[in-house]
N, CA, C and O atoms as a printed pandas DataFrame, in Angstrom:
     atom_number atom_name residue_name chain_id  residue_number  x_coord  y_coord  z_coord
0              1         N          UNK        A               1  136.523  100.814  147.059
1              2        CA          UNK        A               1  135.250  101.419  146.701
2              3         C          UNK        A               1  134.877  102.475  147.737
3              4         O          UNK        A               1  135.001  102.242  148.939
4              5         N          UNK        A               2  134.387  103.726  147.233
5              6        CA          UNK        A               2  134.204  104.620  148.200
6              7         C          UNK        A               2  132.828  104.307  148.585
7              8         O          UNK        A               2  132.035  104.066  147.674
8              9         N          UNK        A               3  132.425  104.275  149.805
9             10        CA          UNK        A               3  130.776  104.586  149.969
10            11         C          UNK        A               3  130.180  105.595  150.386
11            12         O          UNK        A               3  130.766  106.324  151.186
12            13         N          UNK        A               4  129.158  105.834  150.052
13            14        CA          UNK        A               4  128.222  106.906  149.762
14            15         C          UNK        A               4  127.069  106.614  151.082
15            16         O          UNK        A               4  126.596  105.597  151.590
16            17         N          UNK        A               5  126.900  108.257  151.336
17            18        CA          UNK        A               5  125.774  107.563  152.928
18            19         C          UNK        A               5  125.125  108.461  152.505
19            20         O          UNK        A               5  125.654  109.492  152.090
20            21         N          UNK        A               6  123.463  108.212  152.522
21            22        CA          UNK        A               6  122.335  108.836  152.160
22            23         C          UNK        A               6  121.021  108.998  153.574
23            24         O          UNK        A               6  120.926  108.364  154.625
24            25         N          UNK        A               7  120.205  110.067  153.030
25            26        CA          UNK        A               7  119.499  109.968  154.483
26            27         C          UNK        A               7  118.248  110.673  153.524
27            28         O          UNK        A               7  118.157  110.888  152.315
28            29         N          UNK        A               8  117.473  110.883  154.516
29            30        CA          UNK        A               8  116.344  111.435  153.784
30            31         C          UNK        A               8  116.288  112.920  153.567
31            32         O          UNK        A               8  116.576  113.816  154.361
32            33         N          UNK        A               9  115.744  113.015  152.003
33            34        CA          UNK        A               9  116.435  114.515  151.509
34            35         C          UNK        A               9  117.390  114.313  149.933
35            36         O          UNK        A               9  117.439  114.914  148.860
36            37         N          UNK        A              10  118.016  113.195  150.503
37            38        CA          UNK        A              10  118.974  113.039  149.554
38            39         C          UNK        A              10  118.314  112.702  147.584
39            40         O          UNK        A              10  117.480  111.964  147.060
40            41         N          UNK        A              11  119.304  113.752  147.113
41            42        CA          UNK        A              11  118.766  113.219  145.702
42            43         C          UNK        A              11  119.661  112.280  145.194
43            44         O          UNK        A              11  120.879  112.260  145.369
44            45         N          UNK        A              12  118.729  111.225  144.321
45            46        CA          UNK        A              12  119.477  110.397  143.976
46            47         C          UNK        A              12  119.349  109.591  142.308
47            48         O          UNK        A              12  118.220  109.559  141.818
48            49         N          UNK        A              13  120.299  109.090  141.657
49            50        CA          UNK        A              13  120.094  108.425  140.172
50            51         C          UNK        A              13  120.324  106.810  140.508
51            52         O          UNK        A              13  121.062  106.326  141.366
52            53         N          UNK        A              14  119.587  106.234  139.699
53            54        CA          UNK        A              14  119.640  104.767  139.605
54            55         C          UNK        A              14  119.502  104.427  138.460
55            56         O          UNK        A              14  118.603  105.081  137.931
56            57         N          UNK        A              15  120.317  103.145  137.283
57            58        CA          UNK        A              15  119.780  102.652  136.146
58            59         C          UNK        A              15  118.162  102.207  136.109
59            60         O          UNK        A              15  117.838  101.423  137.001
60            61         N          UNK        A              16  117.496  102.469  135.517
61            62        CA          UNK        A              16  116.172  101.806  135.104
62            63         C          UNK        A              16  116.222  101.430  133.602
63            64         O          UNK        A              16  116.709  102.143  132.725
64            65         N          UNK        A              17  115.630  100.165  133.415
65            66        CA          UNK        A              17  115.227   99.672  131.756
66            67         C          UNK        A              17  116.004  100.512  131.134
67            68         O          UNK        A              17  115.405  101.316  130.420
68            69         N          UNK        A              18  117.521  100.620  131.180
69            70        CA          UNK        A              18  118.212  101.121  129.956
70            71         C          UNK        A              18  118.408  102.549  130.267
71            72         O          UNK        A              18  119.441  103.025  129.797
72            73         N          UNK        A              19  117.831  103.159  130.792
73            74        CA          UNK        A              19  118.117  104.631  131.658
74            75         C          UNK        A              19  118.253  104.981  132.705
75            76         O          UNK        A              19  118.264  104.153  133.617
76            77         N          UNK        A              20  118.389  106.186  132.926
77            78        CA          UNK        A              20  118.847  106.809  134.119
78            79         C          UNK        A              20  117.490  107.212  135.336
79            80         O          UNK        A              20  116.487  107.805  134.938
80            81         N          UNK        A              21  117.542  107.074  135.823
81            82        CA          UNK        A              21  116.054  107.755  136.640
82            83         C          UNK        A              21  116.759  108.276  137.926
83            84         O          UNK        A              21  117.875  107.897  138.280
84            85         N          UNK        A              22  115.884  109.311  138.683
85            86        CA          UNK        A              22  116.248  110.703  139.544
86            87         C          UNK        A              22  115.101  110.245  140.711
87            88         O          UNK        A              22  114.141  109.538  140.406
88            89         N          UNK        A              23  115.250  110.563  141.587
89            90        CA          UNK        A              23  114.091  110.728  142.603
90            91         C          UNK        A              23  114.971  111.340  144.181
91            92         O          UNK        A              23  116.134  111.411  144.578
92            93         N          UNK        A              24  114.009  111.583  144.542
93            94        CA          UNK        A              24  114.413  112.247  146.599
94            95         C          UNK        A              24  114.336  111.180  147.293
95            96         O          UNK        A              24  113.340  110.529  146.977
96            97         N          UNK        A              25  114.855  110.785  147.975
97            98        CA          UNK        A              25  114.859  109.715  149.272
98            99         C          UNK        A              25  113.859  110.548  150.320
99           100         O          UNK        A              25  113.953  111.665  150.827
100          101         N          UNK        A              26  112.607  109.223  150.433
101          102        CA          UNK        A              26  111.778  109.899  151.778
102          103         C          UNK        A              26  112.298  109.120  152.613
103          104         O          UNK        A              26  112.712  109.925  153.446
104          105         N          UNK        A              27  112.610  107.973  153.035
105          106        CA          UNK        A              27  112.989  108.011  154.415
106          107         C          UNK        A              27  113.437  106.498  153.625
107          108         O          UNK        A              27  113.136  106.109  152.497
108          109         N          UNK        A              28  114.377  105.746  154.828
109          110        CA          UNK        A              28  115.793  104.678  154.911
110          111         C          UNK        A              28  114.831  104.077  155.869
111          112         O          UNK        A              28  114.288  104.738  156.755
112          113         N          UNK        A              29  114.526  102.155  155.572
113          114        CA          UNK        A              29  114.336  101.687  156.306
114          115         C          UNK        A              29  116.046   99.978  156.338
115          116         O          UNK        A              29  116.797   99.319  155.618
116          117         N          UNK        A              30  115.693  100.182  157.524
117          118        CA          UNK        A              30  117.067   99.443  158.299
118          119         C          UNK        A              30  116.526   97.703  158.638
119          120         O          UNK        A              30  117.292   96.912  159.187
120          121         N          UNK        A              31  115.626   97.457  158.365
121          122        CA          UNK        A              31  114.826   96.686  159.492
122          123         C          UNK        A              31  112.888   96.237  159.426
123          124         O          UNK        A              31  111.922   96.735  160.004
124          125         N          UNK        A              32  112.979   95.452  158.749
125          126        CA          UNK        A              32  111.905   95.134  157.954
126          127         C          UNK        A              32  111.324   95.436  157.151
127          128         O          UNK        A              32  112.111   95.460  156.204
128          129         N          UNK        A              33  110.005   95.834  156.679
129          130        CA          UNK        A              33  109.226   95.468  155.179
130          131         C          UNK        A              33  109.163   97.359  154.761
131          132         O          UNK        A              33  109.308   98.252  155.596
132          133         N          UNK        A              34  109.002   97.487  153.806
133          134        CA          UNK        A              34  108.946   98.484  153.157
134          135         C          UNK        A              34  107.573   98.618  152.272
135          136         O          UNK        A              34  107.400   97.803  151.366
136          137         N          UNK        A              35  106.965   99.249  152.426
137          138        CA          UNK        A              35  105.288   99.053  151.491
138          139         C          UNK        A              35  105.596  100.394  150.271
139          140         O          UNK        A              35  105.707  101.577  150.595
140          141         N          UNK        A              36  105.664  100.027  149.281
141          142        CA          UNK        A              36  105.508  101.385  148.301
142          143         C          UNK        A              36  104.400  101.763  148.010
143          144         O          UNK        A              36  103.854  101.155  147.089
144          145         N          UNK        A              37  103.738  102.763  148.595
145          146        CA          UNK        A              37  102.296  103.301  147.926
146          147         C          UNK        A              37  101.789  103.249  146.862
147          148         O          UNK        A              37  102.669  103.019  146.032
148          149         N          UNK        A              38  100.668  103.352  146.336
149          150        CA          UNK        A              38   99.972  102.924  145.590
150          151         C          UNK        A              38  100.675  101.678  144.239
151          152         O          UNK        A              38  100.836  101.652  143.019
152          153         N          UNK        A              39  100.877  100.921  145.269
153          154        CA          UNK        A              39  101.602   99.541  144.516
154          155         C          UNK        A              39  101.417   98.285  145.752
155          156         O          UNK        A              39  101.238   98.412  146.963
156          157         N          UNK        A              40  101.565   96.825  144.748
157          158        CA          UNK        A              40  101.562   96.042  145.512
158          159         C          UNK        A              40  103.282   95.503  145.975
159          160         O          UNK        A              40  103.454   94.412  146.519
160          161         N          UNK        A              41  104.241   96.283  145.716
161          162        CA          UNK        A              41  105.359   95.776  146.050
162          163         C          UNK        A              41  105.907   96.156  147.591
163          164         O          UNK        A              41  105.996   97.200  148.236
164          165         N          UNK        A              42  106.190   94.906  147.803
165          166        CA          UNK        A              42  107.138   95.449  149.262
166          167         C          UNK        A              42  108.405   94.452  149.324
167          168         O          UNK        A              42  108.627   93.287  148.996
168          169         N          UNK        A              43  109.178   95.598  149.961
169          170        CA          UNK        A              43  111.198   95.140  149.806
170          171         C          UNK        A              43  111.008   94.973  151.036
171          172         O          UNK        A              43  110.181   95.428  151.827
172          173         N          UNK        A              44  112.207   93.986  151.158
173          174        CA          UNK        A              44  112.545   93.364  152.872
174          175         C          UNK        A              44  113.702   94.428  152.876
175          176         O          UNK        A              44  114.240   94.843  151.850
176          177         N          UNK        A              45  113.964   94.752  153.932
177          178        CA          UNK        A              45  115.226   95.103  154.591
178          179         C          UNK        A              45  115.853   94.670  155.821
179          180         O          UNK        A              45  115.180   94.239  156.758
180          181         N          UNK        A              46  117.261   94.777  155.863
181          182        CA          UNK        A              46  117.944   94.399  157.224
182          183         C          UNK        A              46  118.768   95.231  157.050
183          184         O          UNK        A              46  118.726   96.019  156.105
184          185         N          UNK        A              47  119.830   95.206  158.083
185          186        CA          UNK        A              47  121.108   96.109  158.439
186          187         C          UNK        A              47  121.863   96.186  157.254
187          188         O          UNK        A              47  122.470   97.181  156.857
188          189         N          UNK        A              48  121.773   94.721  156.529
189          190        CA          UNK        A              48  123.233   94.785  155.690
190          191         C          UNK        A              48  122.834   94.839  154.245
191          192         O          UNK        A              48  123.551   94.461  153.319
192          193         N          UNK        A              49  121.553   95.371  154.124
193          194        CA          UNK        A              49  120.399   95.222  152.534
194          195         C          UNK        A              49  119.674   96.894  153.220
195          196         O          UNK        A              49  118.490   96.710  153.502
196          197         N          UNK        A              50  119.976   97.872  153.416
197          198        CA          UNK        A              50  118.599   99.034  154.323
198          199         C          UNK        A              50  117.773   99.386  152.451
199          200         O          UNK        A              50  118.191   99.412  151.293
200          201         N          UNK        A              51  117.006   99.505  152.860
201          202        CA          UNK        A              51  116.296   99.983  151.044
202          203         C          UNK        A              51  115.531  101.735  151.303
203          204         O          UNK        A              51  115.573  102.332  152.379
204          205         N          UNK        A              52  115.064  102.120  150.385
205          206        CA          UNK        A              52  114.883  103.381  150.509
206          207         C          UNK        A              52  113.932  103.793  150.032
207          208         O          UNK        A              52  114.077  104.084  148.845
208          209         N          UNK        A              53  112.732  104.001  150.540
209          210        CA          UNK        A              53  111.392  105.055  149.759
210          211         C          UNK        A              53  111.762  106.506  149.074
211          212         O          UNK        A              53  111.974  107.568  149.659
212          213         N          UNK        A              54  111.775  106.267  147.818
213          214        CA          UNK        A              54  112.318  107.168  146.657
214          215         C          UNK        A              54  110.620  108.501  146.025
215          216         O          UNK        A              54  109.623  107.841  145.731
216          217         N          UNK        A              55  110.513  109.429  145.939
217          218        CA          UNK        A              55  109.939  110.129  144.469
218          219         C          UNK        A              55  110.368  110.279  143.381
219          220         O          UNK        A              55  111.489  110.768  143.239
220          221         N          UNK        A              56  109.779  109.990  142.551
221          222        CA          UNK        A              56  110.248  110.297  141.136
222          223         C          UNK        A              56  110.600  112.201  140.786
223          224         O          UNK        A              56  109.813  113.137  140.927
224          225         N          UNK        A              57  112.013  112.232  140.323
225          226        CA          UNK        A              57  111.675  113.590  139.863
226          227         C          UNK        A              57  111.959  113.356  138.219
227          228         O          UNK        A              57  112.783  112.538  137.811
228          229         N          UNK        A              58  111.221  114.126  137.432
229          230        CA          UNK        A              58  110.891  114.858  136.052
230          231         C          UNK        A              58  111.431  115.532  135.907
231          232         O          UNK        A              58  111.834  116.050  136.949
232          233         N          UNK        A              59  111.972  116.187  134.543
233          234        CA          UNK        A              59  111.953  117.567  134.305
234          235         C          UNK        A              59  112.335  118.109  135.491
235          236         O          UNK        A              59  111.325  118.791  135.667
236          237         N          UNK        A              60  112.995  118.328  136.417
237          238        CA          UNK        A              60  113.423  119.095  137.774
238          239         C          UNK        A              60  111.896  119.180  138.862
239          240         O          UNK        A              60  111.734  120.077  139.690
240          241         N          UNK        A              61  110.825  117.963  138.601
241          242        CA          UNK        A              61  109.532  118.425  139.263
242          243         C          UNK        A              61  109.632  117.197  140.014
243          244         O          UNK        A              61  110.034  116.226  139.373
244          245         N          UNK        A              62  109.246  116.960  141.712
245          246        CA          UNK        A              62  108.720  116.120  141.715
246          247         C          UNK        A              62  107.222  115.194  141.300
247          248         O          UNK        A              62  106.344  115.838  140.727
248          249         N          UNK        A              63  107.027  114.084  141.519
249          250        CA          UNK        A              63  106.308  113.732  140.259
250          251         C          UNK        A              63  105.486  112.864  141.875
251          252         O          UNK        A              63  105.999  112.779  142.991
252          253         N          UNK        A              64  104.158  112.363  141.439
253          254        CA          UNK        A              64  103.737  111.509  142.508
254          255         C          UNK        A              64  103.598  110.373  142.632
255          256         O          UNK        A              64  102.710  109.725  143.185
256          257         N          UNK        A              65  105.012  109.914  141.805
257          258        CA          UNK        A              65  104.854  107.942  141.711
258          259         C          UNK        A              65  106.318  107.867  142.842
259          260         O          UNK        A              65  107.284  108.618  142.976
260          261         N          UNK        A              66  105.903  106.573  143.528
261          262        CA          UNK        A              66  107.180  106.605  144.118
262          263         C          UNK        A              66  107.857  104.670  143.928
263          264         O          UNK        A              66  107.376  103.707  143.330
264          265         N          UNK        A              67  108.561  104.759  144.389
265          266        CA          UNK        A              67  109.816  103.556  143.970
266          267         C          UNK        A              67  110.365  103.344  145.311
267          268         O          UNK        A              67  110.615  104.022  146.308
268          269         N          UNK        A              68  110.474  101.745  144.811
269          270        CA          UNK        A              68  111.689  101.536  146.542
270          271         C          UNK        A              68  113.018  100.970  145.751
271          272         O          UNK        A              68  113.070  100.593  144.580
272          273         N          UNK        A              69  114.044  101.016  146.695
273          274        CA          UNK        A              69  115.225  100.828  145.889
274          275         C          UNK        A              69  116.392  100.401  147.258
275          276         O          UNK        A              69  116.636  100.935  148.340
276          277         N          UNK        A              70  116.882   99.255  146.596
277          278        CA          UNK        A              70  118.207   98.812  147.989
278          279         C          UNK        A              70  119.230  100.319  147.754
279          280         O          UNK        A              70  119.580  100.907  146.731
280          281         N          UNK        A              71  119.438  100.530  148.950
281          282        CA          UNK        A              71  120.559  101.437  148.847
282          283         C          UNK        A              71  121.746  101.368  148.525
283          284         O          UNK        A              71  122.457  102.344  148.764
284          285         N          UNK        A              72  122.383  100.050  147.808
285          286        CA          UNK        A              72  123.419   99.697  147.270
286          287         C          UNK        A              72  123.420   99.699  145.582
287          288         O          UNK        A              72  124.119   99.072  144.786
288          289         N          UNK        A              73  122.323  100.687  145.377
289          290        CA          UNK        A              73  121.808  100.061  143.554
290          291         C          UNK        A              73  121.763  101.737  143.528
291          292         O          UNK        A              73  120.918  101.954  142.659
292          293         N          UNK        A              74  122.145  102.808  143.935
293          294        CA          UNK        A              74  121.769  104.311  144.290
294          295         C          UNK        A              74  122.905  105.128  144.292
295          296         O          UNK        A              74  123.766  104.773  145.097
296          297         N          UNK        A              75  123.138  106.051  143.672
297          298        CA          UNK        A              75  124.311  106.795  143.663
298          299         C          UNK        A              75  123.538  108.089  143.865
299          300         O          UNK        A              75  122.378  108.278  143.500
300          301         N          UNK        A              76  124.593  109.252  144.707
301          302        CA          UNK        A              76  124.080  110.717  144.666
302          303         C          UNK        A              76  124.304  111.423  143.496
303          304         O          UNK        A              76  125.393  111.440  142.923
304          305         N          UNK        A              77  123.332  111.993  143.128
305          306        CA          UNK        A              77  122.939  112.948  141.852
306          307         C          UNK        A              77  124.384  114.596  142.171
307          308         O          UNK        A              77  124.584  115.414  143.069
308          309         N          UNK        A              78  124.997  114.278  140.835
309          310        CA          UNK        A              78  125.964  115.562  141.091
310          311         C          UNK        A              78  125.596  116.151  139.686
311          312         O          UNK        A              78  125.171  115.559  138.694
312          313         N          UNK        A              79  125.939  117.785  139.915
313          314        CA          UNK        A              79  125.213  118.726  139.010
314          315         C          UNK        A              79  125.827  118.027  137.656
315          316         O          UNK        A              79  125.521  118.458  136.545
């Protein structure tokens, strides 16, 4: 399996409910809790689980909902 290393910046696709969904990586946490804004969810992270504060992009726009996501569930967006 090849792996893929992401940082912040990075665009990225993930399955959602049967589709595809797009968003930017704001920043990689390595090492405890992750809070997603305007939501009550928060992801644990450690070294060997890091998860990732995502934006939604639209239509080529970013959008102002955001998502957290393990970085093992994330592939980079190619044209």
């Amino acid at each position: 399996m090849v792996r893929q290393y992401f940082r912040a910046g990075s665009i990225v696709t993930w399955y959602h409910r049967g589709g595809q969904a797009t968003g930017k990586i704001l920043k990689i946490i390595k090492k405890g809790k992750l809070q997603i804004p305007n939501s009550s969810v928060t992801l644990q992270a450690n070294q060997d689980q890091p998860v990732a504060l995502i934006q939604l992009i639209k239509k080529d726009e970013l959008t102002k909902t955001f998502v957290g996501h393990r970085i093992s569930s994330l592939k980079r967006k190619t044209k």
